[in-house]
C-alpha positions in Angstrom: 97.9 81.0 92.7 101.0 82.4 92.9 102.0 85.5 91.0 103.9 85.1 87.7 107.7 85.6 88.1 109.8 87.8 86.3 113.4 87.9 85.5 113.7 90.9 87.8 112.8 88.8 90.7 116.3 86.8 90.4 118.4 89.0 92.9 116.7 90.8 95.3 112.9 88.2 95.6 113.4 85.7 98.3 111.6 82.3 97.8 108.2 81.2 99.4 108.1 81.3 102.9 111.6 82.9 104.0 112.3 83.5 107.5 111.6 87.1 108.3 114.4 89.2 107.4 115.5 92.3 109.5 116.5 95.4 108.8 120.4 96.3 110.4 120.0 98.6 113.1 122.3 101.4 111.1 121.8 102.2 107.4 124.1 103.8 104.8 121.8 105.7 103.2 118.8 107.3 103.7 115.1 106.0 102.5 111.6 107.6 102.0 108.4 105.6 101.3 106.0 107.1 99.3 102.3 105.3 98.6 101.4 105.4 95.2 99.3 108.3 93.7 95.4 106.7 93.3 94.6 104.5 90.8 92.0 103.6 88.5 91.8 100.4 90.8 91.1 102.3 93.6 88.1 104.5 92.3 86.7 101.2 91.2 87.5 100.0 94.4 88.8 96.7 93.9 92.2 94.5 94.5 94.3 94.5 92.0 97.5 92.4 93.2 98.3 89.8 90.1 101.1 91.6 88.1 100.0 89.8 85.1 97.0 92.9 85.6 98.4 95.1 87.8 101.9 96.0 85.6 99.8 96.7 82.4 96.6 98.2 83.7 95.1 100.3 86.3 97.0 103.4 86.2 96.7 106.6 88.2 93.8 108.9 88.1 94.5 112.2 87.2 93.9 113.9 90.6 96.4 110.7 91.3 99.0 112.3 89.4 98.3 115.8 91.0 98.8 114.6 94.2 102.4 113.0 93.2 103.5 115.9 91.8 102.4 117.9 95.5 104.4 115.0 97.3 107.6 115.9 95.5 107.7 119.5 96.3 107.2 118.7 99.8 110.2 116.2 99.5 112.1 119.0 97.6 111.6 121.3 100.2 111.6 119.4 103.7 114.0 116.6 102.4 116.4 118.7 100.1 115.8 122.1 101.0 114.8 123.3 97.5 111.5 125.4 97.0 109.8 125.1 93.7 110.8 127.9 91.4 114.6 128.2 93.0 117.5 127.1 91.1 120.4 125.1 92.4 122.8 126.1 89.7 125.8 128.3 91.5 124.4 127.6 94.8 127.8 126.9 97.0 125.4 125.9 99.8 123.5 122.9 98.6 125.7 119.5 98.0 124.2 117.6 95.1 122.3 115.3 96.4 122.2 111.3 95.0 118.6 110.3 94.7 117.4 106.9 93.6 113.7 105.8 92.9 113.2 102.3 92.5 109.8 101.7 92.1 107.2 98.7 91.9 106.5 97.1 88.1 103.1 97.6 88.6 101.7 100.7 85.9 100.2 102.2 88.8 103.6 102.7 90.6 105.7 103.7 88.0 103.4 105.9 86.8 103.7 107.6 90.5 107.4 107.4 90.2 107.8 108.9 86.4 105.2 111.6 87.7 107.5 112.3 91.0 110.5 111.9 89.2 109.5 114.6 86.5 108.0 117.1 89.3 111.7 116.4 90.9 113.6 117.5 87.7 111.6 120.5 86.9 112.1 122.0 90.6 115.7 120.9 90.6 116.4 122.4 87.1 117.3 119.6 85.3 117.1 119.6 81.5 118.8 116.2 81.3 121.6 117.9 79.2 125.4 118.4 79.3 125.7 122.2 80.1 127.5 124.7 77.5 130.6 124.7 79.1 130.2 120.9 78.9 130.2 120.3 82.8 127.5 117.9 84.0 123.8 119.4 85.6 124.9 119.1 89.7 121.8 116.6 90.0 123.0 113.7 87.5 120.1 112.7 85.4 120.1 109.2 85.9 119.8 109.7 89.5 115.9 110.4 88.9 115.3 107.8 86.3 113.2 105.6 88.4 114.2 102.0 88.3 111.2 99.3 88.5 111.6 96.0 90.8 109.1 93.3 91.1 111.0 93.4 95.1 108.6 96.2 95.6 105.4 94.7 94.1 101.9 94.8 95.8 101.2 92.2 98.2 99.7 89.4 96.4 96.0 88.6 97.6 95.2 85.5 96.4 91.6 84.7 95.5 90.5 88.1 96.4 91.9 89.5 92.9 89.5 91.5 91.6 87.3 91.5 94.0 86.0 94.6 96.5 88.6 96.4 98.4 86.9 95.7 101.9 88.0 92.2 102.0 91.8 93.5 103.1 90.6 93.7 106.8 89.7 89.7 106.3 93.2 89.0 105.4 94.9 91.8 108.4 92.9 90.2 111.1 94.0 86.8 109.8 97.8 88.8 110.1 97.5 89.7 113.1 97.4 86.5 114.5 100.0 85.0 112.4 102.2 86.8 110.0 103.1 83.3 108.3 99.6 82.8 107.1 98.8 82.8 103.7 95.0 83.4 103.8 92.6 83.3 100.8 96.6 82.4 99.3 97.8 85.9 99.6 101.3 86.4 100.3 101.8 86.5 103.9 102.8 89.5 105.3 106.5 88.0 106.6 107.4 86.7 102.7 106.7 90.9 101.7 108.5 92.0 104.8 111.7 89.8 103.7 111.7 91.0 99.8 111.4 94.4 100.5 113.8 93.8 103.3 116.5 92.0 101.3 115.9 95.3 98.6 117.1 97.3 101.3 119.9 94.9 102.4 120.5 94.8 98.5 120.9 98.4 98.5 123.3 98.6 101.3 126.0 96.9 99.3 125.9 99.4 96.6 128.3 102.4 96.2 125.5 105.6 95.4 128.5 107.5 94.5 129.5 108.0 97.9 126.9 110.0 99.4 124.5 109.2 102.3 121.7 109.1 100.6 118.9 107.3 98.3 
């Protein structure tokens, strides 16, 4: 069966077998991936794709979370040039940066964002306060609030729900061949290459406060 739909899907999930979007050659802003820390699921070593279970159970592992937290401080320091430890307040030589997360609905991935997101803030200084002086923190606090999407949601697998984690190479030989199918009534892999497309697309049209990047 399908997945259950949300009212999150209205602007930015495309209906059921969509011709493949594509990406425009040049992009406003600037986007990084990042896989979701493991999961409960993936200990157990089963699919978890419904978001009926997948937004409200199967969260990160602990050594999940540390791993998230290790991804940030390499994003902090090869994306925005900040070590862990070093301030940006007074620093003439760093721009604020605008950084968005939007993030899946399932627990598993916002708990990676919330856990990134909060790594991000500690290295970057950010109390989340209006400063003595009453001047806002140079990294805005709602840039780092990560914003869930069901656009962003796990590939939905069909009949294999629940069941072992080896069956995914049954459904990417099937892609292989044709990226249309829907085998075992999975989402095929065009209809999750148009959502997260049209996010993107979605995204483009939006004013980040002017500055080239997300």
């Amino acid at each position: 069966r399908k997945p259950a739909a949300s009212s999150a899907d209205t602007a930015t999930v495309i209906e059921d077998k969509p011709p493949a979007k594509k990406l425009a050659t040049s992009l406003r802003h600037r986007y990084f991936a990042l896989r979701h820390g493991e999961s409960e699921a993936n200990v157990a070593k089963i699919i978890i794709s419904d978001p009926v279970v997948g937004c409200v159970r199967y969260g990160l592992t602990a050594a999940g979370r540390t791993a998230v937290a290790e991804s940030a401080k390499q994003f902090a320091a090869s994306v925005l040039g900040v070590l862990d430890g070093a301030s940006t307040r007074g620093s003439d030589s760093l721009q604020a940066p605008v950084v968005r997360i939007y993030t899946s609905d399932f627990k598993r991935t916002k708990e990676t964002a919330e856990a990134f997101a909060s790594t991000l803030r500690d290295i970057l200084g950010q109390s989340g306060e209006v400063e003595a002086n009453g001047e806002v923190p140079e990294i805005s606090p709602d840039m780092l609030v990560p914003r869930p999407t069901a656009a962003l949601r796990e590939r939905y697998f069909g009949s294999l729900e629940g069941g072992a984690n080896t069956a995914y190479d049954d459904v990417w030989k099937v892609d292989r061949q044709n990226p249309d199918s829907e085998p075992f009534g999975a989402e095929s892999a065009n209809a999750v290459r148009s959502r997260t497309s049209g996010f993107v697309t979605y995204l483009e049209s939006q004013n980040l406060k002017g500055y080239n990047a997300s």
